[in-house]
Backbone as ProteinMPNN parsed JSONL, in Angstrom:
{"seq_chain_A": "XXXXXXXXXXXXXXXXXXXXXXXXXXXXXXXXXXXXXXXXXXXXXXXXXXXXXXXXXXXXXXXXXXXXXXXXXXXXXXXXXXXXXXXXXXXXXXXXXXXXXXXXXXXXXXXXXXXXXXXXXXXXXXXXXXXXXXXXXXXXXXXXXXXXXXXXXXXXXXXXXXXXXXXXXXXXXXXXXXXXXXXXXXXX", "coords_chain_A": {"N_chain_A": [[-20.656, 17.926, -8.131], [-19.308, 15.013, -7.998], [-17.62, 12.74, -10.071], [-15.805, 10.829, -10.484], [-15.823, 7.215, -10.067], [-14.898, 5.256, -7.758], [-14.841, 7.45, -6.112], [-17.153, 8.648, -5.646], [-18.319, 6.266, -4.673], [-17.391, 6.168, -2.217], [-18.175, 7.976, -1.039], [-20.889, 7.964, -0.713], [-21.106, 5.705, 0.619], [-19.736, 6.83, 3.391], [-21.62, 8.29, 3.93], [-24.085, 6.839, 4.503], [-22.849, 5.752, 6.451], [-22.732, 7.585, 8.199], [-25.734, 8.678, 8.715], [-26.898, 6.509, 9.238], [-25.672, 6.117, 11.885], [-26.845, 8.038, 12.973], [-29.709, 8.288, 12.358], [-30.949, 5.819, 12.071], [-30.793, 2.731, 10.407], [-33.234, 1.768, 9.753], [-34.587, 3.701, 9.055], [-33.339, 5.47, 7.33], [-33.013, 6.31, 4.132], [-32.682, 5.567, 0.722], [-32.217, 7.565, -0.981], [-32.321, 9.763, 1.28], [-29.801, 8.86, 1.622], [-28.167, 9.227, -0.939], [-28.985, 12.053, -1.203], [-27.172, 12.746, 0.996], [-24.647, 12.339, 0.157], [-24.098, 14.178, -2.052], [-25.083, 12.928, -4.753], [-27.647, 11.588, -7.018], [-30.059, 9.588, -6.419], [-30.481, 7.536, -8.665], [-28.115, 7.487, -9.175], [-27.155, 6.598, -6.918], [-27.662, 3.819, -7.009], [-26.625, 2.829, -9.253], [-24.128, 1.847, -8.34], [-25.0, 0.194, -5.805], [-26.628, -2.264, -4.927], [-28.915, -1.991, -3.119], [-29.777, -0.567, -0.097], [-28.508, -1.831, 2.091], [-26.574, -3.11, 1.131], [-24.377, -1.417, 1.065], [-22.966, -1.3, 3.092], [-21.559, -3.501, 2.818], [-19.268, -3.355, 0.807], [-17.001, -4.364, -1.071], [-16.639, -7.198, -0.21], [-16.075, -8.927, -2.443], [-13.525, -8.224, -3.015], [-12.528, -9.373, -0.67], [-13.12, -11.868, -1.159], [-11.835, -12.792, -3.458], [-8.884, -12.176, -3.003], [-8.579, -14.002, -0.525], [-9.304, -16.594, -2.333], [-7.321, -16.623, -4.226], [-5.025, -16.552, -2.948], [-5.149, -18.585, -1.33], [-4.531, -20.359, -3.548], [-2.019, -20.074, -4.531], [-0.607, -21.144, -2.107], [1.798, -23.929, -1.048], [1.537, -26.805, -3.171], [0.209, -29.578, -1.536], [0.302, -28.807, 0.685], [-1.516, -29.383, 3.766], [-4.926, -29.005, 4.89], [-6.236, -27.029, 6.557], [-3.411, -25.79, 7.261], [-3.346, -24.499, 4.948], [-5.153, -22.381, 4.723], [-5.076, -21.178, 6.88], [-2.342, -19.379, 5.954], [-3.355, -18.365, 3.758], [-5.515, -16.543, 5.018], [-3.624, -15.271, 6.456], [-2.697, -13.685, 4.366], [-4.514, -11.349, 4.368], [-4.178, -9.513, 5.971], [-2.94, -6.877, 5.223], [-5.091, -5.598, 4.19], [-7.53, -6.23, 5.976], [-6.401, -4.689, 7.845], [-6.158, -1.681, 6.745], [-8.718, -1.186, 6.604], [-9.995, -0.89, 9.325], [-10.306, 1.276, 10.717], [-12.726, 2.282, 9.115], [-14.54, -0.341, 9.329], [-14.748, -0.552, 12.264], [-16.087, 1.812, 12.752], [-18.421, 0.714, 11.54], [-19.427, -1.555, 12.753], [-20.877, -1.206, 15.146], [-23.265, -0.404, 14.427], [-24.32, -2.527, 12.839], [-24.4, -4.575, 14.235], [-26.9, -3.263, 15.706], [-28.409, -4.119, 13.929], [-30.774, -5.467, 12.239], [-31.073, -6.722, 9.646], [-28.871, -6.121, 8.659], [-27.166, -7.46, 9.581], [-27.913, -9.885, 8.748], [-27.019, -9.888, 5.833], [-24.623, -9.699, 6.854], [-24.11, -12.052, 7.295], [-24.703, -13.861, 5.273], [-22.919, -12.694, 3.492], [-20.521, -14.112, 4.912], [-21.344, -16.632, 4.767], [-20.8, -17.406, 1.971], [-18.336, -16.759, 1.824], [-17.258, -19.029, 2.984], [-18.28, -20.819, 0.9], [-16.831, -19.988, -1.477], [-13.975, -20.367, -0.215], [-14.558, -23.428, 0.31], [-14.368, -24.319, -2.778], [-12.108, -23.091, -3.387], [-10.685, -24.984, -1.73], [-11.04, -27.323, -3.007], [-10.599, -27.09, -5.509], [-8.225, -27.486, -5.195], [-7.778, -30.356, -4.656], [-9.091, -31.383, -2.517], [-11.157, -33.187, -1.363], [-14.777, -32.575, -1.07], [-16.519, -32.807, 1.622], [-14.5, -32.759, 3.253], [-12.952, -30.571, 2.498], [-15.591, -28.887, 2.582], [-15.697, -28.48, 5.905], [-13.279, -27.639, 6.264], [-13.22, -25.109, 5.181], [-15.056, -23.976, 6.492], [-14.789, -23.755, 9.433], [-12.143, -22.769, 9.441], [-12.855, -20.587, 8.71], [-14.481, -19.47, 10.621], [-12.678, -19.575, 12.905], [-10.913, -17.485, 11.738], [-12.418, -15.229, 12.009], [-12.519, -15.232, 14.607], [-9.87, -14.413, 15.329], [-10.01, -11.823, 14.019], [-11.918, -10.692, 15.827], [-10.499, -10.611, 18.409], [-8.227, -9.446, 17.976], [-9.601, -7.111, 17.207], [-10.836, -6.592, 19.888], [-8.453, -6.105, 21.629], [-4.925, -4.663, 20.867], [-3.091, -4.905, 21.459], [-1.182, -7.105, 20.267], [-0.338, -7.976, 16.693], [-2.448, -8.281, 13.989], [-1.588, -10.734, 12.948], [-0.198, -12.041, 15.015], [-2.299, -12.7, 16.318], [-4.086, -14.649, 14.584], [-2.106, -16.616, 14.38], [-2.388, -17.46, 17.046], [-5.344, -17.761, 17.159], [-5.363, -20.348, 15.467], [-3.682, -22.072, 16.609], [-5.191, -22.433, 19.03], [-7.305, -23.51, 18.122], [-6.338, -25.994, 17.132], [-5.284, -27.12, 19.4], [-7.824, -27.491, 20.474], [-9.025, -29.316, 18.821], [-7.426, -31.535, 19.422], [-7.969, -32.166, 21.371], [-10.236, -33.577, 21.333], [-9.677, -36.196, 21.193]], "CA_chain_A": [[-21.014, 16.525, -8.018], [-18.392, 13.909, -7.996], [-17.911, 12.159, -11.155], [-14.918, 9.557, -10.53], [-16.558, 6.15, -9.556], [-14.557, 5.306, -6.47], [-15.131, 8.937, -5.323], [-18.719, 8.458, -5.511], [-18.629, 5.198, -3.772], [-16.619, 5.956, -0.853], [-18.914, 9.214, -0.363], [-22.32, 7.379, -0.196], [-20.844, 4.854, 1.518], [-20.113, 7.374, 4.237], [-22.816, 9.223, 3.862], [-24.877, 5.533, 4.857], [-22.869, 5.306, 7.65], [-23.416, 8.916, 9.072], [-27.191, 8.483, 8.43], [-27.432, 5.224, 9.916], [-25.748, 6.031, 13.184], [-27.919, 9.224, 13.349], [-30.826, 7.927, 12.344], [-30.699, 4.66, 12.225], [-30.834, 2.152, 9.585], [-34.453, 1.877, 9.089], [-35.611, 5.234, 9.292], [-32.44, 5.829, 6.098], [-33.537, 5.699, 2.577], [-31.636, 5.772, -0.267], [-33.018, 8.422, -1.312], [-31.22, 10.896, 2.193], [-28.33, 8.636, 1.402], [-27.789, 9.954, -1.783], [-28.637, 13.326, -0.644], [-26.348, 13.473, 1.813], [-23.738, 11.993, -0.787], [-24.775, 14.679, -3.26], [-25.707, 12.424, -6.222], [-29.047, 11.164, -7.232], [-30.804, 8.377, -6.189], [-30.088, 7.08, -9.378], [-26.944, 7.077, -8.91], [-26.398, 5.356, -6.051], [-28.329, 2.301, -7.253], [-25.444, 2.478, -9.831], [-23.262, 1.38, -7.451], [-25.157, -0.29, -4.663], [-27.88, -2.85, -5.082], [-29.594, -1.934, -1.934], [-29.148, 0.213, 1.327], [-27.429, -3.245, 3.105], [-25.087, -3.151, 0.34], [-23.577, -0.293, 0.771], [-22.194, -1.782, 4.055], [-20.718, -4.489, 2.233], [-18.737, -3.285, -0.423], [-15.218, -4.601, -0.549], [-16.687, -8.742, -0.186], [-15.522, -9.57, -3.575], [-12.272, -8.3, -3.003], [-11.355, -10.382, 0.078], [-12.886, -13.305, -1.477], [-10.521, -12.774, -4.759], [-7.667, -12.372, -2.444], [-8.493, -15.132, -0.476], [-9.258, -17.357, -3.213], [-5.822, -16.515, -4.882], [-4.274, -16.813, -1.533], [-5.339, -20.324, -1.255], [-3.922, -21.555, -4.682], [-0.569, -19.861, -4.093], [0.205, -22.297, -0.947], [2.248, -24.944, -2.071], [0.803, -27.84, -3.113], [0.417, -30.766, -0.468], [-0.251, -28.367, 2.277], [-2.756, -29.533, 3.857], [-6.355, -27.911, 3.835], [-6.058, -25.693, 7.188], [-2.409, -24.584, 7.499], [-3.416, -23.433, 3.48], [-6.4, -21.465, 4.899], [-4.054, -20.331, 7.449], [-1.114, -19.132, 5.272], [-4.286, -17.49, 2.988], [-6.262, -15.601, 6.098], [-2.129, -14.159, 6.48], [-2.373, -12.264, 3.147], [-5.501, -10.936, 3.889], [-4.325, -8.933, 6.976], [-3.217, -5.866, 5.285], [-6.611, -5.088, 4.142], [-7.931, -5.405, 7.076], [-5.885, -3.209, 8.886], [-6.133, -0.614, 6.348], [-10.341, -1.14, 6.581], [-10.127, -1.055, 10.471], [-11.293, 2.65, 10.859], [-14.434, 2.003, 9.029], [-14.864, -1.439, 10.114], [-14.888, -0.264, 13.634], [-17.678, 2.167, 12.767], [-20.057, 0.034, 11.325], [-19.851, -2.547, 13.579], [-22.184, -1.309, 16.15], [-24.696, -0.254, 13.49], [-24.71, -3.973, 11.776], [-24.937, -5.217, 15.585], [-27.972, -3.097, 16.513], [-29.555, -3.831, 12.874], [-30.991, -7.295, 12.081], [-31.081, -6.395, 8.563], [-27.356, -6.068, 8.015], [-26.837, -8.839, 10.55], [-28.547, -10.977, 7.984], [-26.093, -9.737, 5.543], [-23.189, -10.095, 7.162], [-23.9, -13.642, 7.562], [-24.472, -14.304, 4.191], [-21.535, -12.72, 2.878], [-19.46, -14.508, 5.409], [-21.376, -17.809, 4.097], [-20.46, -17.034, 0.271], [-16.893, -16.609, 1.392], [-17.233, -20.272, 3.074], [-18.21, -21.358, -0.081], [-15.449, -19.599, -1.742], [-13.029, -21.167, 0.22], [-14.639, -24.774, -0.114], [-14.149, -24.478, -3.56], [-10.881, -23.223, -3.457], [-9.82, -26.201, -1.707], [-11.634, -28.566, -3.791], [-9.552, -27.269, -6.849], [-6.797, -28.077, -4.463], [-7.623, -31.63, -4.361], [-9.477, -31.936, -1.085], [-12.539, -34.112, -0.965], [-15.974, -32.068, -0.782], [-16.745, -32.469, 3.463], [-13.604, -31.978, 4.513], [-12.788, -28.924, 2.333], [-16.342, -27.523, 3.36], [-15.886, -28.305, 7.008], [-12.636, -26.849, 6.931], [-13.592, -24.131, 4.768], [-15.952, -23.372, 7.655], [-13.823, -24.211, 10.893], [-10.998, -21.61, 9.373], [-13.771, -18.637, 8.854], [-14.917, -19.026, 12.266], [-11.304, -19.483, 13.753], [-10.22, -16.467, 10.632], [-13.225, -14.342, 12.344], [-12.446, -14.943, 15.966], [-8.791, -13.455, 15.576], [-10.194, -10.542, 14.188], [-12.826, -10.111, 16.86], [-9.772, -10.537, 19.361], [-7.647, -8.814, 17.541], [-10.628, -5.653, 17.423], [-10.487, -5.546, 21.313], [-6.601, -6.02, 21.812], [-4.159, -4.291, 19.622], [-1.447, -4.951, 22.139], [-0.252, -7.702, 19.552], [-0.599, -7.413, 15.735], [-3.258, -9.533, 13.893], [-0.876, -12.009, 12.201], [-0.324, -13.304, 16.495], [-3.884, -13.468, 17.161], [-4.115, -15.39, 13.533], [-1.674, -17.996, 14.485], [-2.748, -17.99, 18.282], [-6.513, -18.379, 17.481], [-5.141, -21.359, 15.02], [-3.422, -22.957, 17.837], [-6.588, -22.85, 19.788], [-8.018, -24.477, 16.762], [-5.286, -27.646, 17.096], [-5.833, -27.631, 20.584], [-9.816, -27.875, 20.257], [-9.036, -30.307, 18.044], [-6.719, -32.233, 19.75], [-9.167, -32.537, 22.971], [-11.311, -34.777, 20.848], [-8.918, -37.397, 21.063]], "C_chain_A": [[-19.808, 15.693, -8.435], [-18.274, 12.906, -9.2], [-16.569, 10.566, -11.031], [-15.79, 8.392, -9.369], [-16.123, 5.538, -7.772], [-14.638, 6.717, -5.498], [-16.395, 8.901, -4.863], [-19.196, 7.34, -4.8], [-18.26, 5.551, -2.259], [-17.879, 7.639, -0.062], [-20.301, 8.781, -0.129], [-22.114, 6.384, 0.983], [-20.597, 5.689, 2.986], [-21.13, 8.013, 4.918], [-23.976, 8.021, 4.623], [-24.133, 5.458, 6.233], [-23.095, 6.574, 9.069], [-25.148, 8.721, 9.408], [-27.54, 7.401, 9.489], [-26.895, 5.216, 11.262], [-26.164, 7.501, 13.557], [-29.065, 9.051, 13.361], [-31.821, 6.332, 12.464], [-30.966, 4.456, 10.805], [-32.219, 1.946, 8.858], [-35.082, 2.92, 9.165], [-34.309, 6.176, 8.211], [-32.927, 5.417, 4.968], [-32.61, 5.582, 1.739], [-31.18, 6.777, -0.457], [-31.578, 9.652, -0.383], [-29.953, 10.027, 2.048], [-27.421, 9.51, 0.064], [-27.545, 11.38, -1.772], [-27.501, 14.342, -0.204], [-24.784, 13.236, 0.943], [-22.932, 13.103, -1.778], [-24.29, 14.407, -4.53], [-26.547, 12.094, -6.182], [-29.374, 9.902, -6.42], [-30.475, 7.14, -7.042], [-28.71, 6.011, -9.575], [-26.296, 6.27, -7.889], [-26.896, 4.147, -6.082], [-26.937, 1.736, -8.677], [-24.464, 1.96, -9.644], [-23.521, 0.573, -6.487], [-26.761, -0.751, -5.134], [-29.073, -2.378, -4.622], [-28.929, -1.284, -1.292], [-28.337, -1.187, 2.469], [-26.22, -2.853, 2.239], [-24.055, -2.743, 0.608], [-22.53, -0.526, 1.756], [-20.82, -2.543, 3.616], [-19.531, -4.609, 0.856], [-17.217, -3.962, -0.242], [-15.332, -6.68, -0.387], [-15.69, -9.267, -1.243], [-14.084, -9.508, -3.84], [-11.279, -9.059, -2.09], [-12.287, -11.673, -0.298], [-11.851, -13.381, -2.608], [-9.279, -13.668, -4.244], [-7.634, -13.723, -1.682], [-8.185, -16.6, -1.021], [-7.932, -17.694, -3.784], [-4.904, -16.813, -3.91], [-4.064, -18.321, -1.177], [-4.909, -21.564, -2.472], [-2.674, -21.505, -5.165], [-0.091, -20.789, -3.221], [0.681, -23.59, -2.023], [1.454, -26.393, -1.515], [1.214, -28.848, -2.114], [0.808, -30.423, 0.864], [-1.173, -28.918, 2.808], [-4.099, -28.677, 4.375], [-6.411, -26.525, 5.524], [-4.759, -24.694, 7.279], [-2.924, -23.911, 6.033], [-4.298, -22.357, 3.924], [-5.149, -20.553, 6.017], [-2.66, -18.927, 7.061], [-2.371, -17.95, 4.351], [-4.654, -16.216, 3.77], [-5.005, -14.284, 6.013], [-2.179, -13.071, 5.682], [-3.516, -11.786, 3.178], [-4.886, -9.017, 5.053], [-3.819, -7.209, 6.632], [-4.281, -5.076, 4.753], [-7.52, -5.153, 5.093], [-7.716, -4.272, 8.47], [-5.919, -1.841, 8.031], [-7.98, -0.32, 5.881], [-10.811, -0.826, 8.045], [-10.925, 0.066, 10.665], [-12.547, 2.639, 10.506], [-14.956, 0.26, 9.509], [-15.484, -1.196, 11.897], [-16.213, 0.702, 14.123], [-18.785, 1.346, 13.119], [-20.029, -0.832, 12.427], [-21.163, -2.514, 14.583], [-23.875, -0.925, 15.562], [-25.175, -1.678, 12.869], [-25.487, -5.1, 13.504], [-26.471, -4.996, 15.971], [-28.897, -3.57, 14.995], [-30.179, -5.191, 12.049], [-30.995, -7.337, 10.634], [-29.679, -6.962, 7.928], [-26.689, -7.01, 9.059], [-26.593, -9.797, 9.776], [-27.348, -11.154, 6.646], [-24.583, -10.433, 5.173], [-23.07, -11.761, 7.273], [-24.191, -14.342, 6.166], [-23.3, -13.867, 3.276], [-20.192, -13.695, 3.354], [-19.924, -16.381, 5.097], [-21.035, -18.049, 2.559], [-19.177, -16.912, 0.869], [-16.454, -18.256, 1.673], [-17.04, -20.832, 2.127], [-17.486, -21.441, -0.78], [-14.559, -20.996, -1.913], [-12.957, -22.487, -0.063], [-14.177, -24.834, -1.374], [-12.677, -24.238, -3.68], [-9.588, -24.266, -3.121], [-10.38, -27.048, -2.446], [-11.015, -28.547, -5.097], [-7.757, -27.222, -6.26], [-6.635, -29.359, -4.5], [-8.358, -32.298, -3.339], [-11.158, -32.093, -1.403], [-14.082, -32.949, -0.479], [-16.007, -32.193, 0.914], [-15.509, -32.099, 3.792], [-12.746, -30.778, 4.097], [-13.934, -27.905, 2.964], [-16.132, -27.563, 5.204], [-14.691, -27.602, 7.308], [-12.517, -25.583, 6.293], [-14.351, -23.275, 6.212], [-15.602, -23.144, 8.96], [-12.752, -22.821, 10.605], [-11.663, -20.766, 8.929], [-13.839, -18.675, 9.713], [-13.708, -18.582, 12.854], [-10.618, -17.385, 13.224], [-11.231, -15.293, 11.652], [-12.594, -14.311, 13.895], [-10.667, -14.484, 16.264], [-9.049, -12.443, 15.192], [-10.818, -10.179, 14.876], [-11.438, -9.798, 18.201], [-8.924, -9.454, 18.893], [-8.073, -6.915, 17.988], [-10.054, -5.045, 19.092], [-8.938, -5.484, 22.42], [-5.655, -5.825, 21.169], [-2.777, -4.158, 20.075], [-0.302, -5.938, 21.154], [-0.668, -7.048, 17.926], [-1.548, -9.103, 14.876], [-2.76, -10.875, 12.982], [-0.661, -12.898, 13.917], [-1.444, -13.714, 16.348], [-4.091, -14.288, 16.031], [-3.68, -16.797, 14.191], [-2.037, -18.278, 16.556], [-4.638, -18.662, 18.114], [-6.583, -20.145, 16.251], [-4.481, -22.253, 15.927], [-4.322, -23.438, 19.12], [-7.059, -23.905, 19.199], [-7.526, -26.192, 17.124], [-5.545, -27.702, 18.165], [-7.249, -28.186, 21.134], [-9.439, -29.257, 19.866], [-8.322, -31.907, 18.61], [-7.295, -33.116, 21.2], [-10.188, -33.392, 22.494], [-10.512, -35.915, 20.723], [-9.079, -38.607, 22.182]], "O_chain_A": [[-19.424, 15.979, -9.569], [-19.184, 12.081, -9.124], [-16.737, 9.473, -11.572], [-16.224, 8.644, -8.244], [-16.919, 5.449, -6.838], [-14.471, 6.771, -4.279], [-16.666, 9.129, -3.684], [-20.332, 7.337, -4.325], [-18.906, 5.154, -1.29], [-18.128, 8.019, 1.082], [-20.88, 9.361, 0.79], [-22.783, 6.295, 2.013], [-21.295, 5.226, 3.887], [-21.384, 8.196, 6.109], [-24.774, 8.558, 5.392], [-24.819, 5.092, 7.187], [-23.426, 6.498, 10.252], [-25.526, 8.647, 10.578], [-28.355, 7.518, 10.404], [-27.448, 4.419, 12.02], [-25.663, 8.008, 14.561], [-29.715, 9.552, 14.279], [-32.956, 6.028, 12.83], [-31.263, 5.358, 10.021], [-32.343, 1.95, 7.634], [-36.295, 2.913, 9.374], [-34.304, 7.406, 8.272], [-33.262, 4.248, 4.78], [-31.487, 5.474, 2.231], [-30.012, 7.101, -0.242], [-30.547, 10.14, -0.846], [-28.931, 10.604, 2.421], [-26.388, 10.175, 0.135], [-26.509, 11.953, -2.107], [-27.074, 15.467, -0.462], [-23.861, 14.017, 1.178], [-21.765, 13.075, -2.171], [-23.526, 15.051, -5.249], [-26.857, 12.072, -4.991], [-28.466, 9.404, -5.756], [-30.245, 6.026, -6.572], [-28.397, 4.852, -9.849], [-25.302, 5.545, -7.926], [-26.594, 3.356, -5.188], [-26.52, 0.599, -8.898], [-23.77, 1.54, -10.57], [-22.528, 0.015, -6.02], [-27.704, -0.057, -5.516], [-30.095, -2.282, -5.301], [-27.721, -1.149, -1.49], [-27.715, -1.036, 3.521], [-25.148, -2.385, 2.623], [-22.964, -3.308, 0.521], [-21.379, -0.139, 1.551], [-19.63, -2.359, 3.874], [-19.131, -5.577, 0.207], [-16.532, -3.931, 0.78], [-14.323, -7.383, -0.444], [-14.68, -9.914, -0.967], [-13.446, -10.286, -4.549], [-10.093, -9.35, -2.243], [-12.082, -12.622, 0.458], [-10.97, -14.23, -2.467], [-8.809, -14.774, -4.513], [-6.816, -14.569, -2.041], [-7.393, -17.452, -0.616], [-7.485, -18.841, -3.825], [-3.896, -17.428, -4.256], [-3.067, -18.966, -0.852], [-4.903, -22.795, -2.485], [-2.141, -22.329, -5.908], [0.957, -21.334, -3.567], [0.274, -24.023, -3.101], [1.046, -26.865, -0.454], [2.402, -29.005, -1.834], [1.319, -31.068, 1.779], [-2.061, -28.984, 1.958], [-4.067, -27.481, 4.082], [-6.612, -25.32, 5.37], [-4.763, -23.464, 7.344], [-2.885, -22.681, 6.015], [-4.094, -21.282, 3.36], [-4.574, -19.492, 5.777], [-2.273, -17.959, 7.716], [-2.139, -16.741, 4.385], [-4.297, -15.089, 3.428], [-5.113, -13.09, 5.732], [-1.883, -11.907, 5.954], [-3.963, -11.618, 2.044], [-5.184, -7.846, 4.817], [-4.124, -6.321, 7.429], [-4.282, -3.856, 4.923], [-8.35, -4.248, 5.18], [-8.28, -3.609, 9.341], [-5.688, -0.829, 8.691], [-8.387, 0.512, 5.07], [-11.991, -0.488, 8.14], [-12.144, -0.059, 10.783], [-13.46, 2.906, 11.287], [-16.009, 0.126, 10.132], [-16.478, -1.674, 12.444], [-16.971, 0.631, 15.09], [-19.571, 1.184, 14.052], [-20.998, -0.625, 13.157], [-22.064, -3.331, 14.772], [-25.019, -1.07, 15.992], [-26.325, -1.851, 12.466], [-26.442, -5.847, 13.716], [-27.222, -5.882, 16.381], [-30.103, -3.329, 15.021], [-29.533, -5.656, 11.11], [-30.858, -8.529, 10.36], [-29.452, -7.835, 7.091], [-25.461, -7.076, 9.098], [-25.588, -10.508, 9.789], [-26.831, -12.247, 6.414], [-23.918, -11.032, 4.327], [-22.052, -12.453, 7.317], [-23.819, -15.511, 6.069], [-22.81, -14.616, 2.43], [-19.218, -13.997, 2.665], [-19.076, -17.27, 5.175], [-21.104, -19.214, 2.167], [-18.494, -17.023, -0.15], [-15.616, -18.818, 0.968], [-15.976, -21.432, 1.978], [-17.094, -22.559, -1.116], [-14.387, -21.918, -2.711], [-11.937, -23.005, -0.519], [-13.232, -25.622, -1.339], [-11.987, -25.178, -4.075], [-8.46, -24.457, -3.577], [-9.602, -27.995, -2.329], [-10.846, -29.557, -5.78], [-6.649, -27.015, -6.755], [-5.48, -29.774, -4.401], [-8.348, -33.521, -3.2], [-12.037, -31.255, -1.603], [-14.154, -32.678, 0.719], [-15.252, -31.364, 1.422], [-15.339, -31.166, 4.577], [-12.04, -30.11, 4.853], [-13.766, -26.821, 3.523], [-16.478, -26.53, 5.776], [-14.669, -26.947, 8.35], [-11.687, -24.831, 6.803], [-14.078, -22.175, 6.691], [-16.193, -22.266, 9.589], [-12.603, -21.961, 11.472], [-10.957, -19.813, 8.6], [-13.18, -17.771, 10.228], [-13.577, -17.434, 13.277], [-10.161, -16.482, 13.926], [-10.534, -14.364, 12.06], [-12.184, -13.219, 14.291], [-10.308, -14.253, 17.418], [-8.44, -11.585, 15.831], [-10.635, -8.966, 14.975], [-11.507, -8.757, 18.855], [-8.975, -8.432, 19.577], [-7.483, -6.007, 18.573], [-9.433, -4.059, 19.489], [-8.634, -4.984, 23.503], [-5.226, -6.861, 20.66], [-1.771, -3.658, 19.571], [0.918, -5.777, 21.138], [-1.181, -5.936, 17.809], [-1.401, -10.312, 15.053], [-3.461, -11.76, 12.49], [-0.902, -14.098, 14.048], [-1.732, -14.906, 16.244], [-4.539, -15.278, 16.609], [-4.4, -17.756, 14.469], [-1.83, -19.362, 17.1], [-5.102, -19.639, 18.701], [-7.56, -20.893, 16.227], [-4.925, -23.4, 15.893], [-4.213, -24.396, 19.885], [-7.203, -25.032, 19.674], [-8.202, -27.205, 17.299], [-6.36, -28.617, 18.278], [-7.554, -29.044, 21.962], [-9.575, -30.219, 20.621], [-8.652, -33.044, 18.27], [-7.077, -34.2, 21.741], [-10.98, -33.91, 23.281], [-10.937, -36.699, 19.874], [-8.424, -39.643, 22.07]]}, "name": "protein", "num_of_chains": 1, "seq": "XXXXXXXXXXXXXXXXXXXXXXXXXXXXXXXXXXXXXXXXXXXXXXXXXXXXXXXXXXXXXXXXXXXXXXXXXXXXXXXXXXXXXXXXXXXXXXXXXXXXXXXXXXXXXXXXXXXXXXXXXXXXXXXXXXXXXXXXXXXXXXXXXXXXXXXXXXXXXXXXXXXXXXXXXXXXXXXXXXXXXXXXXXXX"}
């Protein structure tokens, strides 16, 4: 049995994602997660709130980075290139998450559960962010709207990114931010 804590995480955590694209997600307990893990039941509540969780491990670390990312830019950036310049330092964690990222995906897709999830983690990083610019200086609405405008934009270079790896995801970064200014610029 596995006694180092990241050993034991990264093995349930597989173990959840074997399970769940064998059996699916609701027809997985903890319980054959652990099993298939081999540690207790116990034990994997030691580590993982819930069977969603287990998906999600790793949030707190790209909000950190984010967060920290965003109070490194120099001051009197203003509030998207900072989100911009932030998203940048995120990118070698997600290229070194890609392999399992690429898993789960179609399990969180088919599973309304971890849908639900994913959309609340990715609203808690919003929040995050708002705050991070707000101890930047920037005004409540237009840190959260652009807190919110640069996740979506931050998400839709990695979705592009996912199904084209002809560039590397620092282009699709600053290309789906130039979309962004161009969107933006069409409201004029």
């Amino acid at each position: 049995m596995p006694r180092n804590g990241d050993e034991v995480r990264l093995r349930l955590q597989e173990a959840a994602l074997e399970l769940y694209l064998e059996r699916g997600y609701d027809k997985t307990t903890t319980g054959d997660i652990a099993a298939r893990a081999g540690v207790t039941e116990r034990t994997f509540f030691r580590h993982f709130a819930d069977k969603r969780e287990v998906f999600f491990d790793g949030e707190a670390q790209l909000r950190d980075l984010l967060t920290g990312a965003v109070a490194a830019v120099p001051a009197g950036t203003r509030p998207l290139p900072t989100l911009r310049a932030a998203f940048h330092q995120t990118v070698p964690l997600i290229e070194r998450n890609l392999p399992i990222t690429q898993r789960r995906a179609p399990v969180i897709a088919a599973t309304p559960a971890l849908k639900e999830r994913a959309l609340a983690k990715t609203a808690a990083l919003v929040v995050a962010l708002t705050d991070a610019l707000r101890a930047r200086g920037v005004a409540e609405p237009l840190a959260a709207l652009c807190a919110q405008v640069g996740m979506d934009t931050y998400s839709i270079a990695i979705r592009r990114w996912g199904a084209d790896r002809t560039d590397d995801l620092h282009t699709h970064l600053d290309r789906a931010f130039t979309d962004l200014r161009l969107a933006a610029n069409a409201l004029k």
